[in-house]
C-alpha positions, 0 to 999 in steps of 0.5 A: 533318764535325761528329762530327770536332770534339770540341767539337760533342760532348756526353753525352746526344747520340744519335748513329751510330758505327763500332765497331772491328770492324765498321770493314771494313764501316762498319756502324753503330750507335746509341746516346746519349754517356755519356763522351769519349774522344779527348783532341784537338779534333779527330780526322779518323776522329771522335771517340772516344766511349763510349756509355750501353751501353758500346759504344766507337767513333768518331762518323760522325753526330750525330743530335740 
């Protein structure tokens, strides 16, 4: 899973997250990197980012 791998990650990319509470349901959501917030390589959940609007959560899929 690329969104596993902090070096795969860039501000700027759009990508789907899990917030935490919808974490029971997996729904996602969408939004564009604004920061990194995990410290390791990698995080086998994904990495932990913050987007442009604020939301923080764990990536599921990089979109482009």
């Amino acid at each position: 899973m690329k969104g596993a791998n902090r070096v795969n990650i860039k501000p700027g990319l759009r990508v789907l997250i899990v917030l935490k509470k919808d974490q029971r349901t997996g729904k996602l959501t969408e939004g564009i990197v604004k920061g990194i917030l995990t410290k390791s390589s990698t995080h086998h959940h994904g990495i932990k980012v913050r987007l442009e609007s604020g939301e923080i959560g764990r990536i599921k899929e990089m979109l482009g």
